[in-house]
TORPA-151942 format. One line per field, with one value per residue: x, y, z of N, C-alpha, C, O, CB in turn; residue number from 1; residue in three letters. Coordinates in pm, whole numbers, padded with zeros to 5 digits, always signed. Each point is the difference from the previous one (the first is absolute). Glycine has a CB too. Layout:
# residues N
n.X: (X,...) .
n.Y: (Y,...) .
n.Z: (Z,...) .
ca.X: (X,...) .
ca.Y: (Y,...) .
ca.Z: (Z,...) .
c.X: (X,...) .
c.Y: (Y,...) .
c.Z: (Z,...) .
o.X: (X,...) .
o.Y: (Y,...) .
o.Z: (Z,...) .
cb.X: (X,...) .
cb.Y: (Y,...) .
cb.Z: (Z,...) .
n: (NUM,...) .
res: (ala,...) .
This chain:
# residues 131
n.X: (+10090,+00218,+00127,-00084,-00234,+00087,-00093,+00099,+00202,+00060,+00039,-00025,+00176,-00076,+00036,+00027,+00103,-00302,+00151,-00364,+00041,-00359,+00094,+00272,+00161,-00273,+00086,-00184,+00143,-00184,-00243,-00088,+00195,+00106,-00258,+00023,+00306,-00128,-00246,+00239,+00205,-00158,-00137,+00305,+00137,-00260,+00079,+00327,-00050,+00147,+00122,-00083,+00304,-00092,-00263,+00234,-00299,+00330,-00220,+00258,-00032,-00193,+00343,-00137,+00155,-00130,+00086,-00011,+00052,+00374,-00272,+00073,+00289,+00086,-00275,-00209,+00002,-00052,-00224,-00162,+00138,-00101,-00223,-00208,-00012,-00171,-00266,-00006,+00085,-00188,-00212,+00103,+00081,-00241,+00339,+00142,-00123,+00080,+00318,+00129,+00024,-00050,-00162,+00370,+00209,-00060,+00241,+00072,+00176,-00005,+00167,-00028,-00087,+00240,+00049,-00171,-00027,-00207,+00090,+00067,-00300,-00189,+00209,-00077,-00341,-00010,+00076,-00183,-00041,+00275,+00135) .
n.Y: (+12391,-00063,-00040,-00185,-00080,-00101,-00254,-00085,+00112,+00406,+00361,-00227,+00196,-00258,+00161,-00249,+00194,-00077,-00020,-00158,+00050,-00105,-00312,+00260,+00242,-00008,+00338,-00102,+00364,+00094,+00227,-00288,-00230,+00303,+00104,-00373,+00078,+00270,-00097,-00192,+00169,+00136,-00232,-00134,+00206,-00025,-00317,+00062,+00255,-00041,+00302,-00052,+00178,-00120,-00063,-00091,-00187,+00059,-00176,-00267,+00118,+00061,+00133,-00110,+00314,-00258,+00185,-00337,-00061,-00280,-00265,+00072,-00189,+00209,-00268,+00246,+00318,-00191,-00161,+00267,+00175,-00349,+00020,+00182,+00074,-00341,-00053,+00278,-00033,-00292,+00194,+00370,-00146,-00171,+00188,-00176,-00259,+00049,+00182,-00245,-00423,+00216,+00291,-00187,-00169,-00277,+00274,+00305,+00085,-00051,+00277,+00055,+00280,-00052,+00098,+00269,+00148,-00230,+00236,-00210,+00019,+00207,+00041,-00227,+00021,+00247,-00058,-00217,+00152,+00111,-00231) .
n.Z: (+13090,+00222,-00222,+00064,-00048,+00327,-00089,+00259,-00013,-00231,+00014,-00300,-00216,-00074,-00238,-00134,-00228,-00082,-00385,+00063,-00285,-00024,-00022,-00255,+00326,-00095,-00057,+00278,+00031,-00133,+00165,+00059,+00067,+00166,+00073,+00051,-00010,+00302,+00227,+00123,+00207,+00211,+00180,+00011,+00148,+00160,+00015,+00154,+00223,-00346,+00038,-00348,-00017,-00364,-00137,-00402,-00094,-00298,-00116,+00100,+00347,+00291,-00005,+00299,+00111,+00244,+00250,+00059,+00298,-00137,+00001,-00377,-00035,-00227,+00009,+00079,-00337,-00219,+00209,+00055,-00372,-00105,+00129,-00143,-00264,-00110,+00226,-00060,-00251,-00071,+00066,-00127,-00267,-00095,-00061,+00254,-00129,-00298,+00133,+00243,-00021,+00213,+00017,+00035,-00230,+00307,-00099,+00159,-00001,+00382,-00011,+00335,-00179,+00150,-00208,+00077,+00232,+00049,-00129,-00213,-00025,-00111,-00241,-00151,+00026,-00150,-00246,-00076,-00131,-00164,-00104) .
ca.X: (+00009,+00146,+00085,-00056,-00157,+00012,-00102,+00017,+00160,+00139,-00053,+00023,-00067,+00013,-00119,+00035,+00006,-00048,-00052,-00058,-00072,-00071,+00047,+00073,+00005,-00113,-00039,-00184,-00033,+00004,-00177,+00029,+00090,+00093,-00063,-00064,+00146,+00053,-00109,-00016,+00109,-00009,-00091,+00074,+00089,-00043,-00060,+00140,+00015,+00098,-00035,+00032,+00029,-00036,-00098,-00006,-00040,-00007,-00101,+00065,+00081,-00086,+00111,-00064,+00090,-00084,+00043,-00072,+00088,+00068,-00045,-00037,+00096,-00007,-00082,-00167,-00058,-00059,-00133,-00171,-00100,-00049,-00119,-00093,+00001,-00036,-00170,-00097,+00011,-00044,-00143,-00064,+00040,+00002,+00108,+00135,-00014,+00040,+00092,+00117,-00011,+00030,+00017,+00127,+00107,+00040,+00003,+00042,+00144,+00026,+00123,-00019,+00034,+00152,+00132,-00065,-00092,-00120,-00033,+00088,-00102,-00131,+00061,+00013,-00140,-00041,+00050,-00075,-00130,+00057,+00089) .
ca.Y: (-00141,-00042,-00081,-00127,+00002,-00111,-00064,-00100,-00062,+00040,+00158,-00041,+00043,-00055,+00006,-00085,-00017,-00131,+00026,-00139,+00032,-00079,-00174,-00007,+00150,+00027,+00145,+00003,+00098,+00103,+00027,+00020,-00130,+00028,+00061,-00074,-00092,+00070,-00040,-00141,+00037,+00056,-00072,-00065,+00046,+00087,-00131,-00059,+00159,+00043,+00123,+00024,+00125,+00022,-00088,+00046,-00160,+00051,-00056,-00141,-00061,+00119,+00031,+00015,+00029,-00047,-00008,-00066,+00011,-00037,-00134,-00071,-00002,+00085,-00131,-00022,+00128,+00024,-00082,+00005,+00148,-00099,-00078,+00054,+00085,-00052,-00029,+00102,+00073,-00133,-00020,+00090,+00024,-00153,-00001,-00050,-00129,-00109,+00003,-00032,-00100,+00051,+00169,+00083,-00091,-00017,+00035,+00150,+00077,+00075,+00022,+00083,+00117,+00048,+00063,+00148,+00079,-00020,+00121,-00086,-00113,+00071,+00066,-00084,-00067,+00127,+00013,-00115,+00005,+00054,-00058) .
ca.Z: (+00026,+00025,-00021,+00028,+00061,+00108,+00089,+00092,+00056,-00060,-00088,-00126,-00103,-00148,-00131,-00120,-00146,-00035,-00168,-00064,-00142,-00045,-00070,-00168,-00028,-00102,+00019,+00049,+00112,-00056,+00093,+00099,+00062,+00120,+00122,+00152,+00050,+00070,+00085,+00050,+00080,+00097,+00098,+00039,+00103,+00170,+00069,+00056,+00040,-00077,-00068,-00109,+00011,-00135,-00032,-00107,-00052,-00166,-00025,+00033,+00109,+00086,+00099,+00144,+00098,+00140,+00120,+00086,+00124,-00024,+00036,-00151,-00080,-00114,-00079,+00078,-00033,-00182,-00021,+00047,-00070,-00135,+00051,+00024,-00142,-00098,-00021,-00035,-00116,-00075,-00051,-00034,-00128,-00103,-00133,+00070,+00005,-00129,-00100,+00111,+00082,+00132,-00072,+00026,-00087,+00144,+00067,+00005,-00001,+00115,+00048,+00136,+00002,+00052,-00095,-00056,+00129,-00097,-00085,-00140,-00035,-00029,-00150,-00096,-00028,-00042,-00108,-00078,-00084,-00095,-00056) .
c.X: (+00146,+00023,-00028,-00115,+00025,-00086,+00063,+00118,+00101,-00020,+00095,+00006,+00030,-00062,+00064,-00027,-00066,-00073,-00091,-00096,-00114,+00060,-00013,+00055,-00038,-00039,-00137,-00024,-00036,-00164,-00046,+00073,+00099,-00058,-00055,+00122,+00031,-00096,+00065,+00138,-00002,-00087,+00076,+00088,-00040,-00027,+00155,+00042,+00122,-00006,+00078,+00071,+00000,-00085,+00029,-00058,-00005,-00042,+00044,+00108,-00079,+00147,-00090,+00110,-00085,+00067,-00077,+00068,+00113,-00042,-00037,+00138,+00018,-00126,-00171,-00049,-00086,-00112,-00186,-00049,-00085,-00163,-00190,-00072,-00023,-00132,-00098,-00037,-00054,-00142,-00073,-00023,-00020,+00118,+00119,+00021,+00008,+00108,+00139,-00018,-00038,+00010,+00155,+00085,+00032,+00131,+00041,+00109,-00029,+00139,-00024,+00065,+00090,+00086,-00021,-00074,-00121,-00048,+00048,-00152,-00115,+00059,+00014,-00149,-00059,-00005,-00029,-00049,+00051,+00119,-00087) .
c.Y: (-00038,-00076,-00126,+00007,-00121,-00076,-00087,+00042,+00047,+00137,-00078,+00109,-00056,+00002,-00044,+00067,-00092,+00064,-00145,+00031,-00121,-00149,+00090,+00157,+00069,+00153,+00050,+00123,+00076,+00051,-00085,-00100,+00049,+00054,-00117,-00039,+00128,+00026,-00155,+00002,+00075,-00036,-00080,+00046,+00046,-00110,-00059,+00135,+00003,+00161,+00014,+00123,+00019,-00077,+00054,-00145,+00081,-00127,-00175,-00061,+00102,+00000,+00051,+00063,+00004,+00020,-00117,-00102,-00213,-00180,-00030,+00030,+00094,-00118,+00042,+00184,+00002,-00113,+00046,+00146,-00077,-00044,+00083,+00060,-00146,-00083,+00083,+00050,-00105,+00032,+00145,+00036,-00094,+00047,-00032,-00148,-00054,+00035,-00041,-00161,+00051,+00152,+00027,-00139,-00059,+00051,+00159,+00036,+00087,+00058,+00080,+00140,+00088,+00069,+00157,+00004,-00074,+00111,-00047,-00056,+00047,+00092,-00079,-00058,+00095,+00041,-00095,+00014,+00072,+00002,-00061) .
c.Z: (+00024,-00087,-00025,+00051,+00120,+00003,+00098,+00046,-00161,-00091,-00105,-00095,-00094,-00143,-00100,-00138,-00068,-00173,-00036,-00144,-00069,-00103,-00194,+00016,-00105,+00013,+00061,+00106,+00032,+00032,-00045,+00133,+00071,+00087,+00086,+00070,+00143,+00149,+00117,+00177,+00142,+00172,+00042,+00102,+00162,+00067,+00081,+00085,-00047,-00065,-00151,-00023,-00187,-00079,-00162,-00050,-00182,-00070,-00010,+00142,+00103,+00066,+00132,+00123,+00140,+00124,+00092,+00117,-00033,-00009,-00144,-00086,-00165,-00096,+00066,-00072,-00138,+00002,+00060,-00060,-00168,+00017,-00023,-00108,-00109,+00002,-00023,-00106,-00094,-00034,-00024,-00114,-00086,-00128,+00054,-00006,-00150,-00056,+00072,+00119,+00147,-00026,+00038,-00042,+00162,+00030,+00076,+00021,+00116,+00053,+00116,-00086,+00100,-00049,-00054,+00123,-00084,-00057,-00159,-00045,-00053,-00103,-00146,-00035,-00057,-00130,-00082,-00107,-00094,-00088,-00147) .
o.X: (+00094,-00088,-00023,-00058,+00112,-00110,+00123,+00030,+00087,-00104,+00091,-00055,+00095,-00110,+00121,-00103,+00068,-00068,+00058,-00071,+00027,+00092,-00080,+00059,+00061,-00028,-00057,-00111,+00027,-00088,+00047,+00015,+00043,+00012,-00012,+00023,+00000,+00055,+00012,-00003,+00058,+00013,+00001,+00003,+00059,+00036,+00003,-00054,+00097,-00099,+00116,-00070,-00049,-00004,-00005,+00040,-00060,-00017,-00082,+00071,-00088,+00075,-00109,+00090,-00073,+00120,-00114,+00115,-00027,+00067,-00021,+00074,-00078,-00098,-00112,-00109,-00111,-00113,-00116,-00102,-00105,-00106,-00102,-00120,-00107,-00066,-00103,-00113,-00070,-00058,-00120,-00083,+00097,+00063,+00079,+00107,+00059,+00030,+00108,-00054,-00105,+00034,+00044,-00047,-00040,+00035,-00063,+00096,-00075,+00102,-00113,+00066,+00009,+00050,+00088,-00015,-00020,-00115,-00072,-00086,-00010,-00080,-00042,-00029,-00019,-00100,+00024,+00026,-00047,+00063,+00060) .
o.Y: (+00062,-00052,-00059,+00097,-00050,+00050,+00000,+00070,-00066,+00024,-00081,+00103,+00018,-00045,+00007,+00068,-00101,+00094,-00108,+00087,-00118,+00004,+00066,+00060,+00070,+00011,+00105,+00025,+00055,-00081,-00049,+00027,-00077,-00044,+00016,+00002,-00046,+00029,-00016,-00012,-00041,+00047,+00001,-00053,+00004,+00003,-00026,-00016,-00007,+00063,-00028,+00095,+00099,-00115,+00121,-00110,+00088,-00104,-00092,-00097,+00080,-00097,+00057,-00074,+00091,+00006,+00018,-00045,-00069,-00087,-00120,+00096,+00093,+00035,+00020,-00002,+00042,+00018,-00033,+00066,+00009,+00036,-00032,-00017,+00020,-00036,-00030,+00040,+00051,+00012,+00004,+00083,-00039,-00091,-00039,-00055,-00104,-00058,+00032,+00016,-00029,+00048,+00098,-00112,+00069,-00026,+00078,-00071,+00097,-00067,+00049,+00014,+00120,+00098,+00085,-00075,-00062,-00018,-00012,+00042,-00029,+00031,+00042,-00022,-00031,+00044,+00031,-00056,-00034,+00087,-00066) .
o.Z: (-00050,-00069,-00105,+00051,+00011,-00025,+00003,+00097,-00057,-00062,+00015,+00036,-00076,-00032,-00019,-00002,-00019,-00043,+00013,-00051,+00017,-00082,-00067,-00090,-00081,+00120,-00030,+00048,+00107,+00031,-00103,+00119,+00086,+00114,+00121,+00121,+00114,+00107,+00121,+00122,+00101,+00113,+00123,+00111,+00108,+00118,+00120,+00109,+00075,-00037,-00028,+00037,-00054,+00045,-00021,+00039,-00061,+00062,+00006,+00026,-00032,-00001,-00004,+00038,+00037,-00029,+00041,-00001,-00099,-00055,-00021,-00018,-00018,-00066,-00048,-00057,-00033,-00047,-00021,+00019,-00064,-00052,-00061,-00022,-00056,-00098,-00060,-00026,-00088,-00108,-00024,-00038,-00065,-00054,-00087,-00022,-00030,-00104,-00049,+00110,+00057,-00109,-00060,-00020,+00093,+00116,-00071,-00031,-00005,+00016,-00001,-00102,+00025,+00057,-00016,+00096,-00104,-00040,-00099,-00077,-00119,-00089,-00108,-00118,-00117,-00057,-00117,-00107,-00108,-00059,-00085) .
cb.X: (-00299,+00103,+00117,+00244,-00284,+00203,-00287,-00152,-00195,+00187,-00132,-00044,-00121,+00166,-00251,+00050,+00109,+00008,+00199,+00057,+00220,-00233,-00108,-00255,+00081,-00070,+00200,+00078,+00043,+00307,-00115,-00185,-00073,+00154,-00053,-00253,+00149,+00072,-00224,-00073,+00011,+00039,-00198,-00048,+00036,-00162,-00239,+00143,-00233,+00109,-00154,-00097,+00203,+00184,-00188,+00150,-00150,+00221,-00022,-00096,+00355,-00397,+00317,-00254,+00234,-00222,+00179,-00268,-00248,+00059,-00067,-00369,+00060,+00416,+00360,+00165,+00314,+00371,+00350,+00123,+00357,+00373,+00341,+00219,+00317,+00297,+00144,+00167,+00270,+00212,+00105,+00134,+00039,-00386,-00176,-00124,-00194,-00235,-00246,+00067,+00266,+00094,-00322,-00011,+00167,-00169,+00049,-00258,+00150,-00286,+00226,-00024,-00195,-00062,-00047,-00015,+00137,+00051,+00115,+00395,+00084,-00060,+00179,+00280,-00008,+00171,+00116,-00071,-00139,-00188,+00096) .
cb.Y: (-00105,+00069,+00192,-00179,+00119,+00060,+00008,-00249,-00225,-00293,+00372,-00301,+00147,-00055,+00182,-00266,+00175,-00235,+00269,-00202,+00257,+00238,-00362,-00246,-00099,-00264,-00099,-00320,-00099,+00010,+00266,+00119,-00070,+00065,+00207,-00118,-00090,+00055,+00124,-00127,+00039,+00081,+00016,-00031,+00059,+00226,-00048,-00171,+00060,-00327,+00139,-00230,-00090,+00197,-00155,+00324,-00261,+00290,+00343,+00144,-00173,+00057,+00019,-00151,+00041,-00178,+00233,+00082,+00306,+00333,+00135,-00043,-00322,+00114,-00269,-00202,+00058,+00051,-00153,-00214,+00258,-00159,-00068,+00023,+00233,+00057,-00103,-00007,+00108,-00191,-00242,-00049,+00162,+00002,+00215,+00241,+00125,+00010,+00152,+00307,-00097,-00266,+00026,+00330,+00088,-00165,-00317,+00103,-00091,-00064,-00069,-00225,-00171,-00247,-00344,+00083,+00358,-00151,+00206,-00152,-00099,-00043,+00078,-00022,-00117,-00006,+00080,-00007,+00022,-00022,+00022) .
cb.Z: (-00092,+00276,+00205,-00025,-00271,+00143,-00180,-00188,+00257,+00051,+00161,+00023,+00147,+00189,+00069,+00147,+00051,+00363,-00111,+00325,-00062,+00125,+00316,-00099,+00192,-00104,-00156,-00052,-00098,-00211,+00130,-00241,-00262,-00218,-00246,-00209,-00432,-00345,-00368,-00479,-00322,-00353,-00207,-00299,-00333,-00167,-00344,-00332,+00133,+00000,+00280,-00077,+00345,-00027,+00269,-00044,+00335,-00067,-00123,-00292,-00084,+00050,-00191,-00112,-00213,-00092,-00081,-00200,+00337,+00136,+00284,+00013,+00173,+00081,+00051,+00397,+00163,-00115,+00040,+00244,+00165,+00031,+00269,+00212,+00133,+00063,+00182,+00176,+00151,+00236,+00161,+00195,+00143,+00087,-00052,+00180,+00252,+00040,-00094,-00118,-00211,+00200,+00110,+00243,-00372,-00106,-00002,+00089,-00261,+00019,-00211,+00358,-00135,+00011,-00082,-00380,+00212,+00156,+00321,+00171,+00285,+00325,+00281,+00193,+00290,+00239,+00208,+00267,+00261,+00178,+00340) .
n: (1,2,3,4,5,6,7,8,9,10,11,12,13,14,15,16,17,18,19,20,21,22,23,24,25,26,27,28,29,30,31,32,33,34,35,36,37,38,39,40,41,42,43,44,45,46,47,48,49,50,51,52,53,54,55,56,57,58,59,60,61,62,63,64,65,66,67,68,69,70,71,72,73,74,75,76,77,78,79,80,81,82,83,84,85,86,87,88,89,90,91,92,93,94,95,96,97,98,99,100,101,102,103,104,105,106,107,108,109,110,111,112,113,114,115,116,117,118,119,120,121,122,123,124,125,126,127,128,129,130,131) .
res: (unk,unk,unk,unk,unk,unk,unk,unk,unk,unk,unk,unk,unk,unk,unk,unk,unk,unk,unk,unk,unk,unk,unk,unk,unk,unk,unk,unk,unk,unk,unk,unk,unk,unk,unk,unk,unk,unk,unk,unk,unk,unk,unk,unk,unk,unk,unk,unk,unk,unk,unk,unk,unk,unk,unk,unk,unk,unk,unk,unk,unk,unk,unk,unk,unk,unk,unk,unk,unk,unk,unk,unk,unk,unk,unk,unk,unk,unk,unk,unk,unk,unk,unk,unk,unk,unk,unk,unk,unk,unk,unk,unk,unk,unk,unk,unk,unk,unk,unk,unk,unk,unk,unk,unk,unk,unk,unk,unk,unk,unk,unk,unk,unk,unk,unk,unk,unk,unk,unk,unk,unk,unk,unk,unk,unk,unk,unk,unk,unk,unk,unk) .
């Protein structure tokens, strides 16, 4: 795979760093509420044609390492993983609903991946879980 990817009117590579975490950062992430979350995420990205290169959901936060092309913003990306993930997961999970107003905090932590490789990056996500 290359580098860059293209559409229309511009070659690009952009990938993000993205941290959000559940409201009180409550510890809910846990089987089987991530395996759907990681489902949810992944439908989200193919539908936008984003690419996922890292994926860690611990049990008070998810780290995401995304590529996606340049017409969506970083605001418009997290919201429609939030978005999406906290209606599915709500109603797949009545225990989410009585123990959380909203399932995610408003708000996240984005960074490009300019300064590090991405290799750096899928390294550090990786390593998550065994922290």
């Amino acid at each position: 795979m290359s580098r860059y990817r293209r559409n229309a009117g511009a070659t690009f590579s952009l990938r993000y760093h993205l941290v959000w975490c559940p409201k009180y950062r409550r510890p809910v992430l846990t089987p089987p509420h991530d395996a759907r979350l990681k489902e949810i995420i992944a439908e989200v990205a193919s539908e936008a044609g984003m690419i996922i290169h890292a994926l860690e959901i611990m049990p008070d936060h998810v780290h995401l390492l995304v590529e996606a092309d340049p017409t969506l913003a970083v605001a418009q990306i997290v919201n429609r993983f939030k978005g999406r993930s906290s209606r599915l997961m709500r109603s797949a999970f009545p225990a989410l609903r009585s123990r959380l107003p909203t399932l995610w905090s408003r708000s996240y932590d984005a960074g490009s991946v300019g300064h590090v490789s991405a290799e750096t990056l899928q390294a550090y996500i990786a390593a998550q879980k065994g922290v």
